[in-house]
PDB file of the backbone (N, CA, C, O) and the ligand in Angstrom, with CONECT records:
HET     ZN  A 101       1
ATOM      1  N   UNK A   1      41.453  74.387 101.129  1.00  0.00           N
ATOM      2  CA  UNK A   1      41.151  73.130 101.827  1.00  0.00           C
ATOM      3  C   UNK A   1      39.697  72.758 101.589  1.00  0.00           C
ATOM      4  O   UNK A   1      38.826  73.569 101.902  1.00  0.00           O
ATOM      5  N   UNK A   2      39.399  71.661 101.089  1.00  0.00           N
ATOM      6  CA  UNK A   2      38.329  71.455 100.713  1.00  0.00           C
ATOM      7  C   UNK A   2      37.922  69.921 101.705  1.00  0.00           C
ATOM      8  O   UNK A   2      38.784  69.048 101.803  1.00  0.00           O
ATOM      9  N   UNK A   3      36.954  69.802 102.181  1.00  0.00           N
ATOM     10  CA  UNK A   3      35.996  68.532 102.703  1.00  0.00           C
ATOM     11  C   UNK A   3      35.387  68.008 101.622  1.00  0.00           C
ATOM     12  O   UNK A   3      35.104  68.597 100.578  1.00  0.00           O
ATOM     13  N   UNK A   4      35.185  66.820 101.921  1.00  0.00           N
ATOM     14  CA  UNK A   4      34.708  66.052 100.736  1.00  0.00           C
ATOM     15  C   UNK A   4      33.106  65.973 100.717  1.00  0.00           C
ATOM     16  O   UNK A   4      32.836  65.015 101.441  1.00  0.00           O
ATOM     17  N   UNK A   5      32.349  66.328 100.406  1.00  0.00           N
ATOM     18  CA  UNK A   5      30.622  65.947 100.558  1.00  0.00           C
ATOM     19  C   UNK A   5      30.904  64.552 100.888  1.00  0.00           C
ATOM     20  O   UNK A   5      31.910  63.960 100.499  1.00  0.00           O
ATOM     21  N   UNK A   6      29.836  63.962 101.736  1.00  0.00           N
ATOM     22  CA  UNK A   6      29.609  62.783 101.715  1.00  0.00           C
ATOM     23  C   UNK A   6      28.634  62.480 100.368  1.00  0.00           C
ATOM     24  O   UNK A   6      27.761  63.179  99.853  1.00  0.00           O
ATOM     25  N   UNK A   7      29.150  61.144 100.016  1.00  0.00           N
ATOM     26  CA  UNK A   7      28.583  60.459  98.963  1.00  0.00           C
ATOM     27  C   UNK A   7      26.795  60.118  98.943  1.00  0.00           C
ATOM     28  O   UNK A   7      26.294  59.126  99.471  1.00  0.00           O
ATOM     29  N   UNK A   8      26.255  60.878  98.423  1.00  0.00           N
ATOM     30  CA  UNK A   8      24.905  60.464  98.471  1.00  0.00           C
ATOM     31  C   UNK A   8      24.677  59.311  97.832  1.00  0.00           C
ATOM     32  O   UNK A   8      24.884  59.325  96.619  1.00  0.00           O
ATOM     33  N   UNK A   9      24.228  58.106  98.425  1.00  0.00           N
ATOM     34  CA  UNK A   9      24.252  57.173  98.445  1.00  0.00           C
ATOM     35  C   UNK A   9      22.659  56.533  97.331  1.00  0.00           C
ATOM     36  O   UNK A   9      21.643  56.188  97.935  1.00  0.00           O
ATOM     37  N   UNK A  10      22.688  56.494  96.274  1.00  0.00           N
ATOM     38  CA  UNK A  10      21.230  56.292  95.642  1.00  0.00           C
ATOM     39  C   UNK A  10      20.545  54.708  96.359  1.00  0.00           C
ATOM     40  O   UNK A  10      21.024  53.587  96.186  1.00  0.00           O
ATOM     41  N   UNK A  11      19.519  55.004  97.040  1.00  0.00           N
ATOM     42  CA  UNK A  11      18.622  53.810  97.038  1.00  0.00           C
ATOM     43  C   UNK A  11      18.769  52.850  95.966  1.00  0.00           C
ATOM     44  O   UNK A  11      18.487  53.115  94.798  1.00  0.00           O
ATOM     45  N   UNK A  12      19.309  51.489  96.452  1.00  0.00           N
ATOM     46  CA  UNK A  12      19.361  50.669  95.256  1.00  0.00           C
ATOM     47  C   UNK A  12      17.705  50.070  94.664  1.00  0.00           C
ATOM     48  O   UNK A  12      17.412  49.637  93.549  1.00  0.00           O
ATOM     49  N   UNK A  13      17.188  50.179  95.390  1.00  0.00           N
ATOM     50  CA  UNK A  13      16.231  50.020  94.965  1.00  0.00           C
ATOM     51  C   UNK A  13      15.914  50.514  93.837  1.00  0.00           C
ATOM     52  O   UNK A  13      16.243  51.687  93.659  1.00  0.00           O
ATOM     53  N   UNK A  14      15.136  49.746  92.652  1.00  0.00           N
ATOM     54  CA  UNK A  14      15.082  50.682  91.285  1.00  0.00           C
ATOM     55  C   UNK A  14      14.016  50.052  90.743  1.00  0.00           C
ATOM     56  O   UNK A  14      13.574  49.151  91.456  1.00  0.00           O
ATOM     57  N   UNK A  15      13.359  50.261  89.535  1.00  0.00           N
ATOM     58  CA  UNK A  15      12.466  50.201  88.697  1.00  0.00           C
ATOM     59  C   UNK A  15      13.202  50.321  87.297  1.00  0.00           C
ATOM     60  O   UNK A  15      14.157  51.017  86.952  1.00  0.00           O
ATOM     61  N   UNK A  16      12.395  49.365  86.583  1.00  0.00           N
ATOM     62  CA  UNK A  16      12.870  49.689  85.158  1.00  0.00           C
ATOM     63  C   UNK A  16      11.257  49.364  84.179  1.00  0.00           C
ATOM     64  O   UNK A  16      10.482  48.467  84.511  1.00  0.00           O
ATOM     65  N   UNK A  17      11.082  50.029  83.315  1.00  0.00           N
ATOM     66  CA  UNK A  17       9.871  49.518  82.329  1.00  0.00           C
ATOM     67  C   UNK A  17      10.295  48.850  81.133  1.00  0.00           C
ATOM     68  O   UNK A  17      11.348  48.999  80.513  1.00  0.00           O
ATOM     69  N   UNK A  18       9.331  48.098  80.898  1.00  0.00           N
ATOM     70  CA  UNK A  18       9.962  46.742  79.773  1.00  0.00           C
ATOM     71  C   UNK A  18       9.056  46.700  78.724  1.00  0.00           C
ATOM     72  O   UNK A  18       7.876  46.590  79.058  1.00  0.00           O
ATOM     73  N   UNK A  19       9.275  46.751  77.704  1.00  0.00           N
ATOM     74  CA  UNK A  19       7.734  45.999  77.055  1.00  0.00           C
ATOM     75  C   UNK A  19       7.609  44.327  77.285  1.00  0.00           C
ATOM     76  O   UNK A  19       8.278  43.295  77.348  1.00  0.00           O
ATOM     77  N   UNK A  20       6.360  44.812  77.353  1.00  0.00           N
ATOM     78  CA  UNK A  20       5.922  43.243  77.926  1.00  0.00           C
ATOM     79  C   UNK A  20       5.812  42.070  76.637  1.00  0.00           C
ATOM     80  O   UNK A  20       5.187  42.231  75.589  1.00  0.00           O
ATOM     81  N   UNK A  21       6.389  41.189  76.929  1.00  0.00           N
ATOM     82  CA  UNK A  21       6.570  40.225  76.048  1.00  0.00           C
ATOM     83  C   UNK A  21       5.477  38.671  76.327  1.00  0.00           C
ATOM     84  O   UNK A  21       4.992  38.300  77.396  1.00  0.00           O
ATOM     85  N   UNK A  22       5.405  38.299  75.546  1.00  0.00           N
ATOM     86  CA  UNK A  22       4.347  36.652  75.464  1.00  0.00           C
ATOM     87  C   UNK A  22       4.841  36.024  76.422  1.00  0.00           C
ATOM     88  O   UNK A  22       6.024  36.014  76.765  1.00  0.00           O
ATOM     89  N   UNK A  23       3.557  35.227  77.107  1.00  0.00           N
ATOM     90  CA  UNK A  23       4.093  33.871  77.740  1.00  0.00           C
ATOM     91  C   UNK A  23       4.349  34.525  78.977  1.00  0.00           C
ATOM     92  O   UNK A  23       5.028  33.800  79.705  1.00  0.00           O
ATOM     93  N   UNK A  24       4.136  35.340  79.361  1.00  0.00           N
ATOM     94  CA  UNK A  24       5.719  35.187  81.231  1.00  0.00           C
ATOM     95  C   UNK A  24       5.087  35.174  82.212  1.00  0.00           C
ATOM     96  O   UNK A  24       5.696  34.853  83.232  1.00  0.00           O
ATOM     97  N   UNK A  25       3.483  35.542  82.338  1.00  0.00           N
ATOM     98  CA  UNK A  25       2.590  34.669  83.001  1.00  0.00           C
ATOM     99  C   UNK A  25       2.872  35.052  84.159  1.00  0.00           C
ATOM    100  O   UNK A  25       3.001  34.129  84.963  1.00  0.00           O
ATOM    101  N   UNK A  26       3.120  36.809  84.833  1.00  0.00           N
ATOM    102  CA  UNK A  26       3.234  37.580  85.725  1.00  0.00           C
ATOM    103  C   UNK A  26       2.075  37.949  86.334  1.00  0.00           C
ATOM    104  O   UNK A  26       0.989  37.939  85.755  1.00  0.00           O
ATOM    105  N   UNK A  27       2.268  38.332  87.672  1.00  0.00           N
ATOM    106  CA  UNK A  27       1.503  38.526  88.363  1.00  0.00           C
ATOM    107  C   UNK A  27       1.620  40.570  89.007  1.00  0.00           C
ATOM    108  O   UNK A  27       2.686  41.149  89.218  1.00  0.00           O
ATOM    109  N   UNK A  28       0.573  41.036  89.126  1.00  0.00           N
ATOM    110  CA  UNK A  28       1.245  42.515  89.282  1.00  0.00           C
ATOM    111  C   UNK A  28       0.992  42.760  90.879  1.00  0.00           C
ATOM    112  O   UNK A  28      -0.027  42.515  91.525  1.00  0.00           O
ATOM    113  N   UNK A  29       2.089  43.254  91.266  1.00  0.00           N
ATOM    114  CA  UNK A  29       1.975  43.041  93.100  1.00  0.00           C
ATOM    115  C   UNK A  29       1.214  44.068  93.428  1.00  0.00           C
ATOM    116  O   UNK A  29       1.156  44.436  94.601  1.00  0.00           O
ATOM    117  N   UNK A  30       0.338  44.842  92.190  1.00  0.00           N
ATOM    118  CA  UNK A  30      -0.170  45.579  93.126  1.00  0.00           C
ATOM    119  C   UNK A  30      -2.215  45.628  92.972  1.00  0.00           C
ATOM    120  O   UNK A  30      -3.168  46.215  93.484  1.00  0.00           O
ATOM    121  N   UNK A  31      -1.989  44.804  92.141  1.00  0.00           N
ATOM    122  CA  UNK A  31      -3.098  44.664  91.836  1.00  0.00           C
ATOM    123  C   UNK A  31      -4.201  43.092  91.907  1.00  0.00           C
ATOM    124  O   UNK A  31      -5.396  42.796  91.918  1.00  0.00           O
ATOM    125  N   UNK A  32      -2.598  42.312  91.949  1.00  0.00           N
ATOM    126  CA  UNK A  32      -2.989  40.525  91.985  1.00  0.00           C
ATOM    127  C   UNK A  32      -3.253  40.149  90.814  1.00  0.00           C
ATOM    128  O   UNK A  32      -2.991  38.993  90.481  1.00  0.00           O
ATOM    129  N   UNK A  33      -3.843  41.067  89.912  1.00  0.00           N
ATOM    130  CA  UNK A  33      -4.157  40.463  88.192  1.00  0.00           C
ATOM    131  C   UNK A  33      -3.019  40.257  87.382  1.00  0.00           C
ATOM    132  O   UNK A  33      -2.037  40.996  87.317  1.00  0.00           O
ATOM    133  N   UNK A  34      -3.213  39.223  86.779  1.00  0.00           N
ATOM    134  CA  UNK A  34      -2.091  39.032  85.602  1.00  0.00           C
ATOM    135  C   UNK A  34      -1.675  39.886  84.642  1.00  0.00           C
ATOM    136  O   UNK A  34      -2.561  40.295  83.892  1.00  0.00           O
ATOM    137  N   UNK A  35      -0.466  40.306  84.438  1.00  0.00           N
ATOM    138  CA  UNK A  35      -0.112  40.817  83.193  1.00  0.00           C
ATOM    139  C   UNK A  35       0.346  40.694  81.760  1.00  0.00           C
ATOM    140  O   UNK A  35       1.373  40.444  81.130  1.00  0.00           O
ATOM    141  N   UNK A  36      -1.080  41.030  81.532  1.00  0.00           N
ATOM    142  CA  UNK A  36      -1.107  39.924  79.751  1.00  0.00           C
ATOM    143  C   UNK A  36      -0.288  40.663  79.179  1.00  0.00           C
ATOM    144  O   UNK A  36       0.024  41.762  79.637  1.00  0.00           O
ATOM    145  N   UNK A  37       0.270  40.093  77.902  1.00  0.00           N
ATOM    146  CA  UNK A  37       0.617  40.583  77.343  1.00  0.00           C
ATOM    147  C   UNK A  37      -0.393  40.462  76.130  1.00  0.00           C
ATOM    148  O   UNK A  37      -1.021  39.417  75.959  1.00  0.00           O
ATOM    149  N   UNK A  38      -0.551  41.670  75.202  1.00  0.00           N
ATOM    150  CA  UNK A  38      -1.672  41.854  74.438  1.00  0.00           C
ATOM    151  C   UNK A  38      -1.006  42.602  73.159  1.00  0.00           C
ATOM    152  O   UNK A  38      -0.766  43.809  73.127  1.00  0.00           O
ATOM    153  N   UNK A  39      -0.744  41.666  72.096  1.00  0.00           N
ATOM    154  CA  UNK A  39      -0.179  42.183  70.674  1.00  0.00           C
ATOM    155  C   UNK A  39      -1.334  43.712  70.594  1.00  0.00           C
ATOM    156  O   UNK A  39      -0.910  44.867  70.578  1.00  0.00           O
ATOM    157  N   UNK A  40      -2.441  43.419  70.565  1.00  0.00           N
ATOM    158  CA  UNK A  40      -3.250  44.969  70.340  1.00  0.00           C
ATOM    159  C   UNK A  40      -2.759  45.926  71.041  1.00  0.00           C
ATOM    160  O   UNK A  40      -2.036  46.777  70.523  1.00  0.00           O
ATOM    161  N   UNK A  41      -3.042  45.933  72.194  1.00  0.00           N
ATOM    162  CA  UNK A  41      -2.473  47.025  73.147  1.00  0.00           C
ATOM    163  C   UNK A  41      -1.387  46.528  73.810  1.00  0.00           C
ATOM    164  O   UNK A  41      -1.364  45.580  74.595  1.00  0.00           O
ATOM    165  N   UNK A  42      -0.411  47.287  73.414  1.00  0.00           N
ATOM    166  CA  UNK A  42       1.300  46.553  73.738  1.00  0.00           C
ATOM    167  C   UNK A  42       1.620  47.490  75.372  1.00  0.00           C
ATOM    168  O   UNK A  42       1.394  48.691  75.519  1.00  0.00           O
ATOM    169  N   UNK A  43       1.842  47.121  75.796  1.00  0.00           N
ATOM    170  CA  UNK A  43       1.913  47.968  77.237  1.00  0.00           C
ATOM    171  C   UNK A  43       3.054  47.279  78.247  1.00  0.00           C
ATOM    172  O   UNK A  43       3.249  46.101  78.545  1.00  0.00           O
ATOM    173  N   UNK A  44       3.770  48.597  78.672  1.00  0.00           N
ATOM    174  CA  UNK A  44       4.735  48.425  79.424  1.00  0.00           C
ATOM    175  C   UNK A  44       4.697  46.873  81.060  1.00  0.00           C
ATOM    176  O   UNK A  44       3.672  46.207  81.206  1.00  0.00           O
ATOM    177  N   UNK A  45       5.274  46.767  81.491  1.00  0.00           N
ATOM    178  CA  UNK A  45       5.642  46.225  82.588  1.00  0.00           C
ATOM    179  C   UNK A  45       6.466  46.952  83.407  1.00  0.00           C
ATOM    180  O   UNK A  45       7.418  47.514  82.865  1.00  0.00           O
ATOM    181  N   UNK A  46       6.299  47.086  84.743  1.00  0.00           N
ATOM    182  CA  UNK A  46       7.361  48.001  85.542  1.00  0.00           C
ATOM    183  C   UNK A  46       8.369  46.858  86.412  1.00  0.00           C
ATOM    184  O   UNK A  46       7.764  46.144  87.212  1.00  0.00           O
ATOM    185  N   UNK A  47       9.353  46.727  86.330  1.00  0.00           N
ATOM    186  CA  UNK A  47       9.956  45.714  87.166  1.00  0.00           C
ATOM    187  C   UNK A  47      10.683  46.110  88.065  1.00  0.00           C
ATOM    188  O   UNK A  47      11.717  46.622  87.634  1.00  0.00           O
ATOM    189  N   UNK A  48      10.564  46.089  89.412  1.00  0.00           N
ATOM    190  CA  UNK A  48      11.740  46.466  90.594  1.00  0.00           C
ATOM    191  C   UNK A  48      12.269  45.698  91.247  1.00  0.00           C
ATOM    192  O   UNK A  48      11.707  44.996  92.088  1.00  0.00           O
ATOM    193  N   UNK A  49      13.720  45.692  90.916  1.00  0.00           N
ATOM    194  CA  UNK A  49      14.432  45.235  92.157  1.00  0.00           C
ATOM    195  C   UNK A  49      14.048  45.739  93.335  1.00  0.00           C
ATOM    196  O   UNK A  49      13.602  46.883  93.432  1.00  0.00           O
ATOM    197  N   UNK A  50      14.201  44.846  94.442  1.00  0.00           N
ATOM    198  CA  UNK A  50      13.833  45.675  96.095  1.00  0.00           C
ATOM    199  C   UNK A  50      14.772  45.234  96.667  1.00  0.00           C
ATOM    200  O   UNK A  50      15.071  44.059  96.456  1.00  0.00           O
ATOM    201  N   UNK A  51      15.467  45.946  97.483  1.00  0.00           N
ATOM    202  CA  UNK A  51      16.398  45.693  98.486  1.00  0.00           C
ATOM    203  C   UNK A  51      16.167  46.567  99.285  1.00  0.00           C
ATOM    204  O   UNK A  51      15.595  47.657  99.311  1.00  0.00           O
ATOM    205  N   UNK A  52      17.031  45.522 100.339  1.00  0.00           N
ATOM    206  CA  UNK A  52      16.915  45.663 101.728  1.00  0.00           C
ATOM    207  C   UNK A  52      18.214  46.550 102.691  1.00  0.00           C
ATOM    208  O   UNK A  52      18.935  45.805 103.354  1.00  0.00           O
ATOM    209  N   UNK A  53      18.381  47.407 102.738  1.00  0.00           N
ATOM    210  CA  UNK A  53      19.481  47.599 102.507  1.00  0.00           C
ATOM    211  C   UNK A  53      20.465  46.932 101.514  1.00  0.00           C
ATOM    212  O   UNK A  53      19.916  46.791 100.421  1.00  0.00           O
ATOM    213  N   UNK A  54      21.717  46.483 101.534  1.00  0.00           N
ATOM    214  CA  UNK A  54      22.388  45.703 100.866  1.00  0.00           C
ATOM    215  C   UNK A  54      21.765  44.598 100.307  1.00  0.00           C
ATOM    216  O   UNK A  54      22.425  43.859  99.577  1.00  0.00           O
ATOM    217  N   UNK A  55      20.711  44.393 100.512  1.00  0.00           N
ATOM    218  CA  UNK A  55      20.429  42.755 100.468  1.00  0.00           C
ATOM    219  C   UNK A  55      19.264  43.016  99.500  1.00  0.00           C
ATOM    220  O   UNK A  55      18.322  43.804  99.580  1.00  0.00           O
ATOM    221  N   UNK A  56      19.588  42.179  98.622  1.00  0.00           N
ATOM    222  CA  UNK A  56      18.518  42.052  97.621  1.00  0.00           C
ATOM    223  C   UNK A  56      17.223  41.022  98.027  1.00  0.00           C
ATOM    224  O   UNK A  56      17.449  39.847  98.317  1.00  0.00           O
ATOM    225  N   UNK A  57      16.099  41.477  98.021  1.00  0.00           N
ATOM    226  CA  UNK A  57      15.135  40.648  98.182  1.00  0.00           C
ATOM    227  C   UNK A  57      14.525  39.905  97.175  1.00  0.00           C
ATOM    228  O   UNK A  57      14.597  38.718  96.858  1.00  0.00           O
ATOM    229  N   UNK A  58      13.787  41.046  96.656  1.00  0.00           N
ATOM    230  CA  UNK A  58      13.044  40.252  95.365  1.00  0.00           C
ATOM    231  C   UNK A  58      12.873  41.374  94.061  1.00  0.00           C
ATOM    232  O   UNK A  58      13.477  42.436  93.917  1.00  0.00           O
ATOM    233  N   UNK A  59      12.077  40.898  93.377  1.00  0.00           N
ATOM    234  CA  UNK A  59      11.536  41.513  92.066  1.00  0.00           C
ATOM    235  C   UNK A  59      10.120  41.266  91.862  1.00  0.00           C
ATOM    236  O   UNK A  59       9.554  40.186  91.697  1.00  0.00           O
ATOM    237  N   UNK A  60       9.581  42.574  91.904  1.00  0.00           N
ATOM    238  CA  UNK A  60       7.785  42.565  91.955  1.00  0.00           C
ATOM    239  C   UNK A  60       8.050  43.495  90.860  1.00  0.00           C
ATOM    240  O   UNK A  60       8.927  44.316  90.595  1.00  0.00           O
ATOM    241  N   UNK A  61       6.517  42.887  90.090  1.00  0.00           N
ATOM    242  CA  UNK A  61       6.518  43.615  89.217  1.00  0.00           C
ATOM    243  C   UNK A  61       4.900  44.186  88.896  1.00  0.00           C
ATOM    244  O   UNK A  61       3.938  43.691  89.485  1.00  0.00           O
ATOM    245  N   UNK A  62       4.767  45.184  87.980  1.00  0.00           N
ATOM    246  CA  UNK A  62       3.413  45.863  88.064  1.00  0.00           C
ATOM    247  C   UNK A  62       3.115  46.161  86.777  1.00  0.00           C
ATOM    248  O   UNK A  62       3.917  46.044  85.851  1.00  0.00           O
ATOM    249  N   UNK A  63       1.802  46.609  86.661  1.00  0.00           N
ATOM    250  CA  UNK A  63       1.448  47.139  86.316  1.00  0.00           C
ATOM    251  C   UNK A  63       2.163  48.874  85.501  1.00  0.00           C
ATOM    252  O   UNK A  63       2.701  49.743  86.187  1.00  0.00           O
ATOM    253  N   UNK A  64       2.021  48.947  84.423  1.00  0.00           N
ATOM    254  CA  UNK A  64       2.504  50.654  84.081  1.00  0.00           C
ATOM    255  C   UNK A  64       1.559  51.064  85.208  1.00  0.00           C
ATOM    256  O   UNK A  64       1.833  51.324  86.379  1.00  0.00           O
ATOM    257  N   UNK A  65       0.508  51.061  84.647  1.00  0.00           N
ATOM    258  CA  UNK A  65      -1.031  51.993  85.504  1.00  0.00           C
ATOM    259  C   UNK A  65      -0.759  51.759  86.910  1.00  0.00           C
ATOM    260  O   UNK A  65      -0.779  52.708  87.693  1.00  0.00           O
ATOM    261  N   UNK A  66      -0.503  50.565  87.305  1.00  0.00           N
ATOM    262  CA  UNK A  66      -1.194  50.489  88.789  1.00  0.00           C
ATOM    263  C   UNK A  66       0.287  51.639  89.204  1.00  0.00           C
ATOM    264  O   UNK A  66       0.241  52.778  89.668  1.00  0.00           O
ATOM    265  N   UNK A  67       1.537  50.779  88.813  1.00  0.00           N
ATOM    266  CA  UNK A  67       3.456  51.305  89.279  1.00  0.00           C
ATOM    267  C   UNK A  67       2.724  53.055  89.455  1.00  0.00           C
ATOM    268  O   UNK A  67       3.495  53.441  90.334  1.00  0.00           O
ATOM    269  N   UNK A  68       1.886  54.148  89.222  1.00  0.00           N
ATOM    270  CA  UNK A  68       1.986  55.064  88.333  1.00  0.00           C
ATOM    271  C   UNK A  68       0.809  55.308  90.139  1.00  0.00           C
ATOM    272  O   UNK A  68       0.975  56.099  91.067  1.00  0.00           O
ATOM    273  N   UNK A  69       0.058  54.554  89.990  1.00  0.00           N
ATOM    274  CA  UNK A  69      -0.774  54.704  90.888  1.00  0.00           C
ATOM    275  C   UNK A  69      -0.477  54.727  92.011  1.00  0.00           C
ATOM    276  O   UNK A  69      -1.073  55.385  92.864  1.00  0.00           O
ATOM    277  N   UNK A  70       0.646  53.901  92.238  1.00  0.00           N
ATOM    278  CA  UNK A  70       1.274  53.779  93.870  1.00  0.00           C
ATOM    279  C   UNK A  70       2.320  54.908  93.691  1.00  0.00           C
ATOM    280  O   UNK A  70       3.404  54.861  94.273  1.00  0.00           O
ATOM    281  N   UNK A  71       2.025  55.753  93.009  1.00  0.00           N
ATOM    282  CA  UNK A  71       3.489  56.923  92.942  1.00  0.00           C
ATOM    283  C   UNK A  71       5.408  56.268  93.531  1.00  0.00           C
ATOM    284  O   UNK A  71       6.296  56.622  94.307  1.00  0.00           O
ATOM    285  N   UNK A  72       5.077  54.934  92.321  1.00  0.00           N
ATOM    286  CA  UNK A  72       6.613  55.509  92.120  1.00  0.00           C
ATOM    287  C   UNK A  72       7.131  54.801  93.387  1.00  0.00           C
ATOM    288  O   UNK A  72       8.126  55.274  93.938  1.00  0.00           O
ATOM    289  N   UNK A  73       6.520  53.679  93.902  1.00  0.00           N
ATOM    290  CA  UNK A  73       7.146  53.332  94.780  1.00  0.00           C
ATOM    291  C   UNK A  73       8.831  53.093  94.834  1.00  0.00           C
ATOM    292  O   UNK A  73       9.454  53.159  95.894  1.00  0.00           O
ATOM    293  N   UNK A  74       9.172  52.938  94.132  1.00  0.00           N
ATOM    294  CA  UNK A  74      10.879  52.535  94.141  1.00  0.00           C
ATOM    295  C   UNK A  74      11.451  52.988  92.913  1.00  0.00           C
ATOM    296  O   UNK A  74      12.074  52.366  92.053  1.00  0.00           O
ATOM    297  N   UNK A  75      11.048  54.466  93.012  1.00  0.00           N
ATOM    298  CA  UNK A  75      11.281  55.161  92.188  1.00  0.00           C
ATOM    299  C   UNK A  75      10.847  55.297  90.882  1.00  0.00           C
ATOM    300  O   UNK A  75      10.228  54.334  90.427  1.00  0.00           O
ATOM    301  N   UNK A  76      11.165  57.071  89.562  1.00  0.00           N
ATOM    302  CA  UNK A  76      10.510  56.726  88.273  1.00  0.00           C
ATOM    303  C   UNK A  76      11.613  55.276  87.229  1.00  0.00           C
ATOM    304  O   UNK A  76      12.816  55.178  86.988  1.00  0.00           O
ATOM    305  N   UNK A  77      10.476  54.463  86.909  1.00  0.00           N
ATOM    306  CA  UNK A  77      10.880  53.669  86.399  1.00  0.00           C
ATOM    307  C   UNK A  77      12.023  54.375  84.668  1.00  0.00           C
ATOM    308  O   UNK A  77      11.917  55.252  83.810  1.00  0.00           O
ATOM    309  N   UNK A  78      12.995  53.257  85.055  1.00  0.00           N
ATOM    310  CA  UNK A  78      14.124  54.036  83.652  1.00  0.00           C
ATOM    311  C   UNK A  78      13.466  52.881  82.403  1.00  0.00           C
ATOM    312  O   UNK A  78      12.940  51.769  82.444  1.00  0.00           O
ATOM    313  N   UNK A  79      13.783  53.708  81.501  1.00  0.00           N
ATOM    314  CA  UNK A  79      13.243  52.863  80.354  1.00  0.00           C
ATOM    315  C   UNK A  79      14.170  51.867  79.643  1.00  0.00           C
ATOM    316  O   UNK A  79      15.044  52.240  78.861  1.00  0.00           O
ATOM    317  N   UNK A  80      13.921  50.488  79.973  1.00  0.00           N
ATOM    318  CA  UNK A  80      15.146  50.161  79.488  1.00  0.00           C
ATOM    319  C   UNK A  80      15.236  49.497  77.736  1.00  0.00           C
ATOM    320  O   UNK A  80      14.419  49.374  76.823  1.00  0.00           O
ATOM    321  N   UNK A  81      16.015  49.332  77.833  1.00  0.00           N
ATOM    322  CA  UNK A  81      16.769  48.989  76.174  1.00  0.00           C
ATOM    323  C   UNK A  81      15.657  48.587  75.441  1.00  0.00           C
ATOM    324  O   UNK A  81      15.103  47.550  75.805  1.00  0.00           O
ATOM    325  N   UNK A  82      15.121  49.321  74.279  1.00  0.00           N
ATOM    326  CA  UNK A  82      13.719  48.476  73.458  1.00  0.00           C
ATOM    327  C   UNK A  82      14.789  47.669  72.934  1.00  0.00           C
ATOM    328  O   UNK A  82      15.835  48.134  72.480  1.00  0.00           O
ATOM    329  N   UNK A  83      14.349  45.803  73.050  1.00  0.00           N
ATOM    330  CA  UNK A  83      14.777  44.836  72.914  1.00  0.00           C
ATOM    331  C   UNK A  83      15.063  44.359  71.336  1.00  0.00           C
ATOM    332  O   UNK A  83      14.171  43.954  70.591  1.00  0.00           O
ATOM    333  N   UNK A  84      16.240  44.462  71.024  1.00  0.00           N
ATOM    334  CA  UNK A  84      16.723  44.602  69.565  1.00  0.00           C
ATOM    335  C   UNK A  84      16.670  43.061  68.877  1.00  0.00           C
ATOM    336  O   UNK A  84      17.795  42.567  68.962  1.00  0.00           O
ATOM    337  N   UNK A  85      16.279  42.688  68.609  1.00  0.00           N
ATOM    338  CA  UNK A  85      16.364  40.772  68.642  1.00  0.00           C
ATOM    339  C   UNK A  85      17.535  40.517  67.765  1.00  0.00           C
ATOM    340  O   UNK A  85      18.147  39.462  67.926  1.00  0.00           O
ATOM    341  N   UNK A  86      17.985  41.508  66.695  1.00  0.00           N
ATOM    342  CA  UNK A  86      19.322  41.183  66.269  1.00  0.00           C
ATOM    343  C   UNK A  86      20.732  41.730  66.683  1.00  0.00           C
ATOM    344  O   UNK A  86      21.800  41.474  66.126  1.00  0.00           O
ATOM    345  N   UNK A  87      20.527  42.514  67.741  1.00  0.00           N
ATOM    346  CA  UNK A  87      22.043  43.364  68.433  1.00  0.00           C
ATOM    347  C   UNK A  87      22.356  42.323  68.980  1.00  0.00           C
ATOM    348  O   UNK A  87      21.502  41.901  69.760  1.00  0.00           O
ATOM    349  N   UNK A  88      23.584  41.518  68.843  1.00  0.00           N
ATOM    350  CA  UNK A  88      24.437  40.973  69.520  1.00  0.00           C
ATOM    351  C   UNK A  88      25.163  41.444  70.676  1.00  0.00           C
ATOM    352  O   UNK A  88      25.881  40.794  71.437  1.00  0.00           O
ATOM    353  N   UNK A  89      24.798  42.963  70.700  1.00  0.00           N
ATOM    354  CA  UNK A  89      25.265  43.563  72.151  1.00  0.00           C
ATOM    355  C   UNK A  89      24.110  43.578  72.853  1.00  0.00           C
ATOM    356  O   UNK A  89      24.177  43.780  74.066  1.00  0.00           O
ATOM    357  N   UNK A  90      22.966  43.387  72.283  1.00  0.00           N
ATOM    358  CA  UNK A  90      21.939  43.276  73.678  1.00  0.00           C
ATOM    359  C   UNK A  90      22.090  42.011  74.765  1.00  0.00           C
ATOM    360  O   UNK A  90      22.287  40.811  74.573  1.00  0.00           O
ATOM    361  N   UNK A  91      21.947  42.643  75.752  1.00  0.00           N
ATOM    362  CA  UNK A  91      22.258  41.081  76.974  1.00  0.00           C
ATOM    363  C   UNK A  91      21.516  41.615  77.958  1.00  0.00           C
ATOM    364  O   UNK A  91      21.407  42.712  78.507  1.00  0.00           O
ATOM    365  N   UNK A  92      20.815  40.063  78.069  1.00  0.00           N
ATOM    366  CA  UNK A  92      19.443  40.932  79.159  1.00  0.00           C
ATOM    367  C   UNK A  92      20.003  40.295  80.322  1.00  0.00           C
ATOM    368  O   UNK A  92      20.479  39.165  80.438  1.00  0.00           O
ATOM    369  N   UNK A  93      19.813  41.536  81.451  1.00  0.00           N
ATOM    370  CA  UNK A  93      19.990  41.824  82.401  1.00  0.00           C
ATOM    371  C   UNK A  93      19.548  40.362  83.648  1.00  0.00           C
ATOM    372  O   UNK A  93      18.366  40.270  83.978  1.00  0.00           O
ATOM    373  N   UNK A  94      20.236  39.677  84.036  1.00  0.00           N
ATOM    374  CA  UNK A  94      19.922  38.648  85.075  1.00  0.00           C
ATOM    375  C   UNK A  94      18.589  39.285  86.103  1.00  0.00           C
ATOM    376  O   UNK A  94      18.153  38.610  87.036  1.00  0.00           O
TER     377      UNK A  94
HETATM  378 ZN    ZN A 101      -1.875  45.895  88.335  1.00  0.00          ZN2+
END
């Protein structure tokens, strides 16, 4: 006879790192400075969904350095898909 564990439930809350792309003229919530994007030094973006329980709030986004500095607030960021410009299976994420 076995009981079932209850389902550990993962915080939806999440993080993902992006390379940062031209133009998007972001703001980093943790720092207030913009996040350039800079062909020389190519550097990540951390983006988190936040929710509220069930409820999705928003999407702040940071800094690699600063995300790194606030330890991880909403967890280690997953690395997502380096952006293939010719995969027809790439589909970016709403
Ligand atoms: Zn910052």
């Amino acid at each position: 006879m076995q009981t079932l564990e209850p389902f550990e439930k993962p915080s939806l809350s999440r993080a993902v790192s992006r390379k940062l792309q031209p133009g998007l003229g972001l703001e980093c919530d943790a720092c207030s400075m913009a996040i350039k994007y800079s062909a020389k030094f190519p550097t990540n973006q951390i983006i988190a969904n936040v929710y509220d329980g069930n409820v999705w709030q928003k999407v702040v986004h940071y800094h690699e350095e600063c995300y790194q500095q606030l330890d991880y607030p909403y967890g280690e960021p997953i690395p997502s898909q380096p952006y293939a410009g010719k995969s027809r299976y790439f589909s970016e994420p709403a």
